[in-house]
C-alpha positions as CSV (number, residue, x, y, z in Angstrom):
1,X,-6.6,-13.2,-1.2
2,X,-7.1,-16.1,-3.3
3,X,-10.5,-18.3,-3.5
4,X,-10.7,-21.8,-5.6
5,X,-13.1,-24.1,-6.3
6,X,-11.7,-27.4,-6.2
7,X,-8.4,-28.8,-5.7
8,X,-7.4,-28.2,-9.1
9,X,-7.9,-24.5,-9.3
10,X,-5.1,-24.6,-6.2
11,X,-1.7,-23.5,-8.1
12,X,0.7,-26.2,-8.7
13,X,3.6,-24.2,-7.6
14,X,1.4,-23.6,-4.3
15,X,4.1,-24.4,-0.7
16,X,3.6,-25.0,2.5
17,X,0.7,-23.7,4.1
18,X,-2.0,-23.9,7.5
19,X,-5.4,-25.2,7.0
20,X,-8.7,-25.6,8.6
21,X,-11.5,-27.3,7.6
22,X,-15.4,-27.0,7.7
23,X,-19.1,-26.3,6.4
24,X,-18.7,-22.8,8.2
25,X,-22.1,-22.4,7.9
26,X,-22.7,-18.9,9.8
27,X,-18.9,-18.5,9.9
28,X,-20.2,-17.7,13.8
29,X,-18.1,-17.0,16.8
30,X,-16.8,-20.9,17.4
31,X,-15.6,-20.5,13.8
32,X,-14.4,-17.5,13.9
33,X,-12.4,-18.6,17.0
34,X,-10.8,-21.3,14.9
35,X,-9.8,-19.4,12.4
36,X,-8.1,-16.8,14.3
37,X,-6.0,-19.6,15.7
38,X,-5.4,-21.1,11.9
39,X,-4.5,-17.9,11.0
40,X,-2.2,-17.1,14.1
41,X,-0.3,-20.6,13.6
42,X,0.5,-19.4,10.0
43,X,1.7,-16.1,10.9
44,X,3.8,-18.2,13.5
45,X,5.3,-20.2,11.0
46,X,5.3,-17.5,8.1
47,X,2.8,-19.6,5.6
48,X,-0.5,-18.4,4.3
49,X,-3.4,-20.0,6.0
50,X,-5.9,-21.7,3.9
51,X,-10.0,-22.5,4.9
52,X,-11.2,-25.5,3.3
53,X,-15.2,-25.6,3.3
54,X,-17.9,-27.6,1.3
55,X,-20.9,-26.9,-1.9
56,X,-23.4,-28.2,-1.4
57,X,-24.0,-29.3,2.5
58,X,-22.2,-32.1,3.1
59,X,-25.9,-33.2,4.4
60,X,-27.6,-32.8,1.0
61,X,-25.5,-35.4,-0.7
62,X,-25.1,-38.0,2.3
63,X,-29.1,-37.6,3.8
64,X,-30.7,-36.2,0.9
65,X,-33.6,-34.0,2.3
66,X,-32.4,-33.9,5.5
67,X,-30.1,-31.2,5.1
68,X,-30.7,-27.4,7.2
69,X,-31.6,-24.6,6.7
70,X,-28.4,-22.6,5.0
71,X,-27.2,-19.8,7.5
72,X,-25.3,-18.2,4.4
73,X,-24.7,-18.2,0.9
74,X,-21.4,-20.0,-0.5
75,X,-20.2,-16.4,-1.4
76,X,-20.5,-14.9,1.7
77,X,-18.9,-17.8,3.3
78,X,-16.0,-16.6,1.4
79,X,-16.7,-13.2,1.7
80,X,-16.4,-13.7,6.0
81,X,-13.2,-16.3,6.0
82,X,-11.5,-13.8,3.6
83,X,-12.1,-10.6,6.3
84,X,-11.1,-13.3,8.9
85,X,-7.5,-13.1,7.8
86,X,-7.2,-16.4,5.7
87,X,-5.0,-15.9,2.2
88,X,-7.2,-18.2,0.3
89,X,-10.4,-20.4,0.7
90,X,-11.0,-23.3,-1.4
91,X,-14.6,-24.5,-2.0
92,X,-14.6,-28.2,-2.1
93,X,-17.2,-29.8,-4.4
94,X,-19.1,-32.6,-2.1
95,X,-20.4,-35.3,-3.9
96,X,-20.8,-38.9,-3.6
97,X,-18.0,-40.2,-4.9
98,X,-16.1,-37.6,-2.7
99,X,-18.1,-38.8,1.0
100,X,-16.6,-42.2,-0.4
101,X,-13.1,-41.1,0.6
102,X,-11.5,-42.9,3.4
103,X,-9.6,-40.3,6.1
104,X,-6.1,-41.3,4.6
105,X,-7.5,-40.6,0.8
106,X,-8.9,-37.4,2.2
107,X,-5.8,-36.0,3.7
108,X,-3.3,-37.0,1.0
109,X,-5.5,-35.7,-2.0
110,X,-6.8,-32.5,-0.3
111,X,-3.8,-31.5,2.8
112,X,-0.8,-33.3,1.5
113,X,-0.6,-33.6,-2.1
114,X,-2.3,-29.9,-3.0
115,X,-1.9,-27.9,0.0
116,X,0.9,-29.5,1.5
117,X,0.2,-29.0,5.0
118,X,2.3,-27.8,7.8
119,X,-0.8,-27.4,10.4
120,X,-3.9,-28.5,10.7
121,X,-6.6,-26.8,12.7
122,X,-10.2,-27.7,13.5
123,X,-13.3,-28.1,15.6
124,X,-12.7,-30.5,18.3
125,X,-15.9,-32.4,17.3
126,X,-14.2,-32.5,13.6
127,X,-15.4,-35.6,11.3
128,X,-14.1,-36.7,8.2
129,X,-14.0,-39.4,5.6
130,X,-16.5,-42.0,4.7
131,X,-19.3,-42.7,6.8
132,X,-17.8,-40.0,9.4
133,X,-14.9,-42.4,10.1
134,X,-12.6,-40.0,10.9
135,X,-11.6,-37.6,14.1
136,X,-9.4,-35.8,15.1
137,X,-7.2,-38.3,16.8
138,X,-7.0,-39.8,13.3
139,X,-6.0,-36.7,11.7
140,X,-3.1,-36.3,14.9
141,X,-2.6,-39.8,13.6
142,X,-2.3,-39.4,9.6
143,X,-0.5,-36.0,10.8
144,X,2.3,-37.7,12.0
145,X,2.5,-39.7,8.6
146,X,2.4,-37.2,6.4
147,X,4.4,-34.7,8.6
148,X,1.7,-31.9,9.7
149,X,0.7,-30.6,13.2
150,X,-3.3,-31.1,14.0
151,X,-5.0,-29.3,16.5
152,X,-8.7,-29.2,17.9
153,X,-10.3,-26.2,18.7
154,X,-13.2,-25.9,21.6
155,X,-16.5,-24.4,19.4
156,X,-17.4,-22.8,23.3
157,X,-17.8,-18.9,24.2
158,X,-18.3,-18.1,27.5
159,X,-18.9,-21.2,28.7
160,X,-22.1,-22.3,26.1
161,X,-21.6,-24.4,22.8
162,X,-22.0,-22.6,20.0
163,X,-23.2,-23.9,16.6
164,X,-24.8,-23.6,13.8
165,X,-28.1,-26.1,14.9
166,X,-28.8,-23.4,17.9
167,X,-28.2,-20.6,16.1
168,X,-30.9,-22.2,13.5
169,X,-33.1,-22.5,16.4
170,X,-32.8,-18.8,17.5
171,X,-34.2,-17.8,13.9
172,X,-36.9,-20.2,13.9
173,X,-38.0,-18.7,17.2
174,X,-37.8,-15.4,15.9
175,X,-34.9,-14.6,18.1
176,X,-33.0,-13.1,15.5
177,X,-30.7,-10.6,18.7
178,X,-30.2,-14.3,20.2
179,X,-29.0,-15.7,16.9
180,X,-26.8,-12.5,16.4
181,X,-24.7,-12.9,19.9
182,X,-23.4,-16.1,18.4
183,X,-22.8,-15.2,15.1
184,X,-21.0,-11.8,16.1
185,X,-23.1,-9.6,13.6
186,X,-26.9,-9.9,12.3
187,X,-28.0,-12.9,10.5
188,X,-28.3,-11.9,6.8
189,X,-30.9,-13.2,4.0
190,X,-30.4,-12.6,0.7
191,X,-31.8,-12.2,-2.7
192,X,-32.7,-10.7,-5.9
193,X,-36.2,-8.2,-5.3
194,X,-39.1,-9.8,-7.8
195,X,-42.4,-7.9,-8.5
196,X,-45.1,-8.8,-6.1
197,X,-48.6,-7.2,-5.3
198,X,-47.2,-4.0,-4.5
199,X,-49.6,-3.7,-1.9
200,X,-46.9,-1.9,0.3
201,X,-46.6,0.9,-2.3
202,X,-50.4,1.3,-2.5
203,X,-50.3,1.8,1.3
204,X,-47.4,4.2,1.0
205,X,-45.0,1.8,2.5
206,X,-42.8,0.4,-0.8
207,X,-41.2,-2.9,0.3
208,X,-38.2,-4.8,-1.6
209,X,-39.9,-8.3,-1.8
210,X,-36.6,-10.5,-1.7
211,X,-36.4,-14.0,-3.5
212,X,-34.0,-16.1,-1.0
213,X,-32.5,-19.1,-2.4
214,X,-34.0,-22.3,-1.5
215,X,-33.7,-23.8,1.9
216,X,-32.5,-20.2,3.0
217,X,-32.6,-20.6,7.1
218,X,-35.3,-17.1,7.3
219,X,-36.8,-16.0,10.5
220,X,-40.3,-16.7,11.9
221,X,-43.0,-14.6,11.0
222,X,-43.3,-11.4,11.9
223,X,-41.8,-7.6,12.0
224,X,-38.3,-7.1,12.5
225,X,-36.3,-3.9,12.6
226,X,-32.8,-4.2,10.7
227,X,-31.0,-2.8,7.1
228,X,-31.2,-3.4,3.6
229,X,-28.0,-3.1,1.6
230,X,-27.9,-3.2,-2.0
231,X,-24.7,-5.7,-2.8
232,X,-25.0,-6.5,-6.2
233,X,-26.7,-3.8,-9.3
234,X,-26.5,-2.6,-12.0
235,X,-28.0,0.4,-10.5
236,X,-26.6,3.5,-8.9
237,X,-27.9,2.4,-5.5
238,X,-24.9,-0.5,-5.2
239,X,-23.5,-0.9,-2.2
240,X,-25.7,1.6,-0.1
241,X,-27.6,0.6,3.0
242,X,-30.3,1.7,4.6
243,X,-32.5,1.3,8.5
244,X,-35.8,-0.7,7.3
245,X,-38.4,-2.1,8.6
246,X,-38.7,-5.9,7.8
247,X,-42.1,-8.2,7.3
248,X,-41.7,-12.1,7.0
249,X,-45.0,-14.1,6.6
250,X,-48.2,-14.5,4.9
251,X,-50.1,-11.1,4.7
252,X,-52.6,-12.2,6.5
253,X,-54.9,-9.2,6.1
254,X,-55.3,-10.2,2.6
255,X,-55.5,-13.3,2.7
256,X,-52.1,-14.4,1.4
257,X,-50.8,-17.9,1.4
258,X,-47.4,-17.4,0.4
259,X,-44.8,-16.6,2.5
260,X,-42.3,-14.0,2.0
261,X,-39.4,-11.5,2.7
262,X,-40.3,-8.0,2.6
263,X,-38.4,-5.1,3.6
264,X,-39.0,-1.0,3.5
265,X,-36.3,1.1,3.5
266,X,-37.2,3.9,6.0
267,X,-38.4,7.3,4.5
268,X,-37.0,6.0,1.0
269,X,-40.1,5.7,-1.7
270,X,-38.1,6.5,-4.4
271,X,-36.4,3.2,-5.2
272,X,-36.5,1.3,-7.6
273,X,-34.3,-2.4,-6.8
274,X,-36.3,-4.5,-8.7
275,X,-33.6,-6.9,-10.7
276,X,-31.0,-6.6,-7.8
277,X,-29.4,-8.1,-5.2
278,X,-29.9,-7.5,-2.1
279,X,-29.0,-7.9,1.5
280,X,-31.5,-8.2,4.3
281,X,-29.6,-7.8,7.9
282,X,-32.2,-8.7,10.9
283,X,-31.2,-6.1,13.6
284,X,-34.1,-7.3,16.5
285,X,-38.1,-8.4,16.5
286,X,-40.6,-5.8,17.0
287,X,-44.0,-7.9,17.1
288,X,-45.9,-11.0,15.5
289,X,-47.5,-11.1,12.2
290,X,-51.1,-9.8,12.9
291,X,-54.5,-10.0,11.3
292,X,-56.3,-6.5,11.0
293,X,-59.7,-5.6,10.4
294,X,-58.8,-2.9,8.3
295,X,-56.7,-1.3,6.4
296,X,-56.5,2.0,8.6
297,X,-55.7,-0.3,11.0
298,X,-52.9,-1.8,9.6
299,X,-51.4,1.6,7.9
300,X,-51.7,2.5,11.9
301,X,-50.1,-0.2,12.9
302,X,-46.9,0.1,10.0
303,X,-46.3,3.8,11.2
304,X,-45.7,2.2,14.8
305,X,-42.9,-0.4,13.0
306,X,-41.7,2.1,11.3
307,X,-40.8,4.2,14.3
308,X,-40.1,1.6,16.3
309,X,-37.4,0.5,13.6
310,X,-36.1,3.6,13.1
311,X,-35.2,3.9,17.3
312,X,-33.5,0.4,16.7
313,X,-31.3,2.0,14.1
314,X,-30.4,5.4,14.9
């Protein structure tokens, strides 16, 4: 498995190979679906199949400030086209100057000329070149100039679109089992764990209070049952994951204002994360963020979550 960022970290002695193109944000089932079928033509033709996607948004460069919520991290876009099958993904810088391109400069200097390819496989609503130009009929067109295959794939499952705007929607609804069926596993936030007021400790609850990057697409507010996995440390606790019980929103009993991403791994107080990466997998919603009168209250309350969380897991 190979991954590049930009056409020029692609081998010069690199042949023939199958590609297919997109953001991929989510890598969700309509994705996933393409890829398969990128993957199968390869095999078919006994080339390596290659998934071209973007950094930044393609959004964030053409409609500055208009771009959504990111579904995942560049690196675990990789991460999921790589277990897909695909022999290499190459990260395509989008800037200006690159959303210039016409179609035809777009497919010599990316398809032809670097990844000479055989096949081309994409989304049937596929866009490309300057000002969105492009569609697939012109790549079946510029295919037959350049002496490659293109073929559109239906983003559909089971008879409803699928796409990364709905599944957007889901999370901001809270429905994080909803966003899940179309992605084909839980929707994942992650980040490094920063000190914060430690109030969970206090009320014998120690949360890992997670710093997402910006414009991170995070569930509504509220409690969710899910896992915390530990991907990146220095610390002997790498790669371990654990049931938790997750809290998004302001803290309302005391009076916070800042939102954030906090999550406890279950029966586990001994922990100590702060400094690494971590993984936060929403597994289903258990209740709204509430305002309590107490503190007994609330330490009632978080025992409930916590069992509750724990029967989602188990």
């Amino acid at each position: 498995m190979q991954s590049w960022h930009g056409l020029d970290e692609v081998p010069q002695d690199w042949g023939r190979s199958v590609v297919t193109i997109g953001v991929f944000d989510g890598v969700h089932l309509g994705h996933q679906r393409m890829v398969a079928r990128a993957v199968e033509m390869a095999r078919e033709l006994g080339l390596p199949a290659v998934a071209i996607t973007f950094d930044p948004h393609p959004d964030e460069v053409v409609r500055p400030g208009s771009h959504p919520p990111r579904l995942t991290t560049t690196e675990r876009r990789v991460e999921l086209l790589h277990a897909l099958g695909v022999d290499a993904v190459c990260v395509l810088p989008f800037t200006l100057e690159f959303s210039r391109m016409s179609p035809d400069e777009f497919v010599q200097t990316a398809l032809v000329d670097r990844l000479h390819a055989a096949g081309v496989v994409v989304g049937e609503n596929f866009r490309f070149g300057h000002k969105a130009s492009g569609d697939l009929e012109t790549l079946r067109t510029l295919g037959e100039k350049y002496d490659f295959t293109a073929e559109g794939v239906p983003l559909v499952s089971d008879g409803d679109a699928i796409s990364s705007t709905v599944i957007r929607e889901r999370l901001a609804e809270g429905d994080v089992e909803g966003a899940a069926a179309l992605l084909g596993r839980p929707h994942r936030v992650e980040g490094v764990v920063v000190r914060g007021h430690q109030r969970g400790r206090a009320l014998g609850f120690p949360t890992a209070n997670v710093e997402s990057p910006p414009n991170t697409a995070i569930p509504a507010e509220g409690v969710y049952a899910g896992w915390l996995q530990c991907t990146q440390s220095p610390s002997p606790y790498e790669g371990e994951r654990w049931p938790a019980a997750i809290s998004i929103g302001t803290n309302p009993t005391f009076d916070g204002v800042e939102r954030t991403v906090e999550a406890y791994a279950l029966d586990r107080d001994d922990l100590d994360l702060y400094g690494a990466h971590v993984a936060v997998d929403f597994g289903a919603r258990l209740r709204d963020t509430l305002r309590f009168d107490s503190i007994e209250a609330l330490i009632e309350q978080m025992h409930d979550d916590v069992a509750r969380a724990r029967a989602f897991t188990s």
